[in-house]
VEXDRENKE-693172 format. One record per residue (C-alpha): residue number from 1; residue in three letters; x negated, y negated, z negated. Coordinates in steps of 0.5 Angstrom, whole numbers, plus 2048, in hexadecimal, padded with zeros to 3 digits. Layout:
{resi: NUM, resn: ALA, X: X, Y: Y, Z: Z}
...
% end
This chain:
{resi: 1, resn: UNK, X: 808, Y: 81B, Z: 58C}
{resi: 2, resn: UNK, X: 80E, Y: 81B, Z: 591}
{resi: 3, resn: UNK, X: 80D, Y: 816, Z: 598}
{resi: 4, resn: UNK, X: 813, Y: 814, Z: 59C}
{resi: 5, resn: UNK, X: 812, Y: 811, Z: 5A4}
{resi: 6, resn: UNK, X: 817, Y: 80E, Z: 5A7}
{resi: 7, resn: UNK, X: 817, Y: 810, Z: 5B0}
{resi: 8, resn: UNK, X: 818, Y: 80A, Z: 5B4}
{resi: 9, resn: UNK, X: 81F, Y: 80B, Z: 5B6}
{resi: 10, resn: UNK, X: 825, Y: 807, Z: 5B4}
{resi: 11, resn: UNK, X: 828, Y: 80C, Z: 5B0}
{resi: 12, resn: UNK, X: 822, Y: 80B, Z: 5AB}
{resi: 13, resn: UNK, X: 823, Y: 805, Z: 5A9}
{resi: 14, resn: UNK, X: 829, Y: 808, Z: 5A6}
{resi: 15, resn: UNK, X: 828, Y: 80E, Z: 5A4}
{resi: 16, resn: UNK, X: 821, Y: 811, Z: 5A2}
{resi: 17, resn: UNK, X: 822, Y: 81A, Z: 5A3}
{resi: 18, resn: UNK, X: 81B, Y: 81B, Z: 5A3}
{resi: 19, resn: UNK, X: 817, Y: 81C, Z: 59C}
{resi: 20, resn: UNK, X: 811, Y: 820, Z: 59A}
{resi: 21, resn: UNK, X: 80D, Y: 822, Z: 594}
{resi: 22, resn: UNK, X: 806, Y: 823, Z: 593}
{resi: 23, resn: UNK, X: 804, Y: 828, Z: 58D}
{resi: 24, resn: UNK, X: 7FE, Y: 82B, Z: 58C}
{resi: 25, resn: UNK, X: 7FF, Y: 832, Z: 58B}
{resi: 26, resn: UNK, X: 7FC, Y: 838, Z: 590}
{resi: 27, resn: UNK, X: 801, Y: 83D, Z: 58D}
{resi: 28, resn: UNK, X: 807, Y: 838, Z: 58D}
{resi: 29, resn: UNK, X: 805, Y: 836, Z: 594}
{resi: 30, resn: UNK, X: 804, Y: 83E, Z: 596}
{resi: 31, resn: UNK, X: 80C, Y: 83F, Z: 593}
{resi: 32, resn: UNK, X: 80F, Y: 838, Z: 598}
{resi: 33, resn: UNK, X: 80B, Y: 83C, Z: 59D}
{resi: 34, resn: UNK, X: 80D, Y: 843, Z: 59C}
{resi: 35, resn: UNK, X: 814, Y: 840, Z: 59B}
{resi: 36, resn: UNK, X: 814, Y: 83B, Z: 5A2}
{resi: 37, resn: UNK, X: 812, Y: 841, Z: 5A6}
{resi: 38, resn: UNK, X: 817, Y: 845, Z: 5A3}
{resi: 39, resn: UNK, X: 81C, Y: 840, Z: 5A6}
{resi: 40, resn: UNK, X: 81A, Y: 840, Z: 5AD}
{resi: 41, resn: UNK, X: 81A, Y: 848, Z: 5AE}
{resi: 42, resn: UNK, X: 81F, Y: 849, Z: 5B4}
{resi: 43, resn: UNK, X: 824, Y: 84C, Z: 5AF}
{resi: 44, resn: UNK, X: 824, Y: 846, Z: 5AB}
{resi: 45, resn: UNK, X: 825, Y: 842, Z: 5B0}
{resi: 46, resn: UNK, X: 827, Y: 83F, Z: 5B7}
{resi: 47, resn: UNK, X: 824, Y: 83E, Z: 5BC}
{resi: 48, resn: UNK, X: 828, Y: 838, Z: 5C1}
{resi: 49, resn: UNK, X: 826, Y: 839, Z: 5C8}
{resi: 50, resn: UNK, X: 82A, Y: 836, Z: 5CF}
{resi: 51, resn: UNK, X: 82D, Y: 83C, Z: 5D3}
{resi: 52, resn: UNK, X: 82D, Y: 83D, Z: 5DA}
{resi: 53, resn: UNK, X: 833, Y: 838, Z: 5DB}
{resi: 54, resn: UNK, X: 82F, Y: 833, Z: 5D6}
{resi: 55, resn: UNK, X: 833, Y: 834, Z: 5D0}
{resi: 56, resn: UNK, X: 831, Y: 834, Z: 5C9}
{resi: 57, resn: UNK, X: 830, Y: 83C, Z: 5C7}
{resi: 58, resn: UNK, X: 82E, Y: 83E, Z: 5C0}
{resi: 59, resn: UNK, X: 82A, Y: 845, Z: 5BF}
{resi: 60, resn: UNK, X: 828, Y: 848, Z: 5B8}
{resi: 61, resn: UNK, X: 827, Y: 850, Z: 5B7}
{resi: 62, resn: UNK, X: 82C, Y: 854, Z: 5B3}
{resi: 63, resn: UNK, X: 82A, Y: 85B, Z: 5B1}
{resi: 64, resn: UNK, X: 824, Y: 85A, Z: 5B6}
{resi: 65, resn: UNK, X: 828, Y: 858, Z: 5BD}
{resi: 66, resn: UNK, X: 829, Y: 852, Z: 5C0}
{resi: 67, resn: UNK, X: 82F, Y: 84E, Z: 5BF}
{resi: 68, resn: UNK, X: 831, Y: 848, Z: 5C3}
{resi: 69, resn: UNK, X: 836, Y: 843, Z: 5C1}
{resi: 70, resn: UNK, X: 83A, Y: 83F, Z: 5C6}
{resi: 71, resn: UNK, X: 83D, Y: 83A, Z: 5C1}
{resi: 72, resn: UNK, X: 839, Y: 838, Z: 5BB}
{resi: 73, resn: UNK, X: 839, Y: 83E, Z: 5B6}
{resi: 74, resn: UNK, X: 83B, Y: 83E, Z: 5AF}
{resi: 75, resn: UNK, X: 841, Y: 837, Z: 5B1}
{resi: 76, resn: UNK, X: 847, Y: 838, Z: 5B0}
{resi: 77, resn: UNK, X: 84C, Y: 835, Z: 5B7}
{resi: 78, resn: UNK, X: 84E, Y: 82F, Z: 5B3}
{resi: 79, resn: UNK, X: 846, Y: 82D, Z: 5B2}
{resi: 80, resn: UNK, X: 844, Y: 82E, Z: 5B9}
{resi: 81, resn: UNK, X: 84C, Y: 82B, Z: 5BB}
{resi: 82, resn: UNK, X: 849, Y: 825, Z: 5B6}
{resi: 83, resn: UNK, X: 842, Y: 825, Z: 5B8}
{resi: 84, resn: UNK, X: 845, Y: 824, Z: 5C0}
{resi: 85, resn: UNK, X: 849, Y: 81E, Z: 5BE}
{resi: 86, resn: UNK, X: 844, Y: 81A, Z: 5BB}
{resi: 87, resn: UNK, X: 840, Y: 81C, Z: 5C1}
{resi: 88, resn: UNK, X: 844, Y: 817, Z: 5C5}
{resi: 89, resn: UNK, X: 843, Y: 811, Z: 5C0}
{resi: 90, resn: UNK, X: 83D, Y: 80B, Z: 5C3}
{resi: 91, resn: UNK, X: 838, Y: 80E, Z: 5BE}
{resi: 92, resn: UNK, X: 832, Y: 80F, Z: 5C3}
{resi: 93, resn: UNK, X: 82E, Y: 809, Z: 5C0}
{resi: 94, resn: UNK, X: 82F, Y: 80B, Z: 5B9}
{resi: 95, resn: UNK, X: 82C, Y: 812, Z: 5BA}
% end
């Protein structure tokens, strides 16, 4: 069986990113469960927090120490020089 939702927000009416699927199946459900914890481990993941001057940090663990990241990790200067641009464009309603 796989669902959908749709959240009541203008970009919804367009564009539907959520979908979900419903098996039953304790060992399937056991490696999803497995496969999502593993997914938000620290060293797997980011943690994006607001800094002391209320700028975007991102923080994750390499080799068990804590690293920060100032500027959004694993982009590139043209994506996040991109993503500032589109910053400016009238879209607030669309979000």
């Amino acid at each position: 069986m796989i669902s959908e939702s749709t959240s009541l927000d203008p970009r919804s009416a367009n564009i539907n990113t959520e979908a979900g699927l419903y098996i039953e199946s304790p060992e399937l459900a056991q490696q999803v469960i497995a496969y999502m914890n593993e997914g938000v481990e620290p060293e797997n993941s980011y943690r994006v927090r607001l800094d002391t001057d209320e700028d975007l940090i991102w923080i994750t663990e390499i080799d068990g120490k804590e690293v920060r990241y100032h500027n959004e990790p694993e982009t590139s200067f043209w994506q996040r020089f991109m993503s500032r641009c589109i910053e400016m464009l009238p879209v607030e309603h669309q979000l």
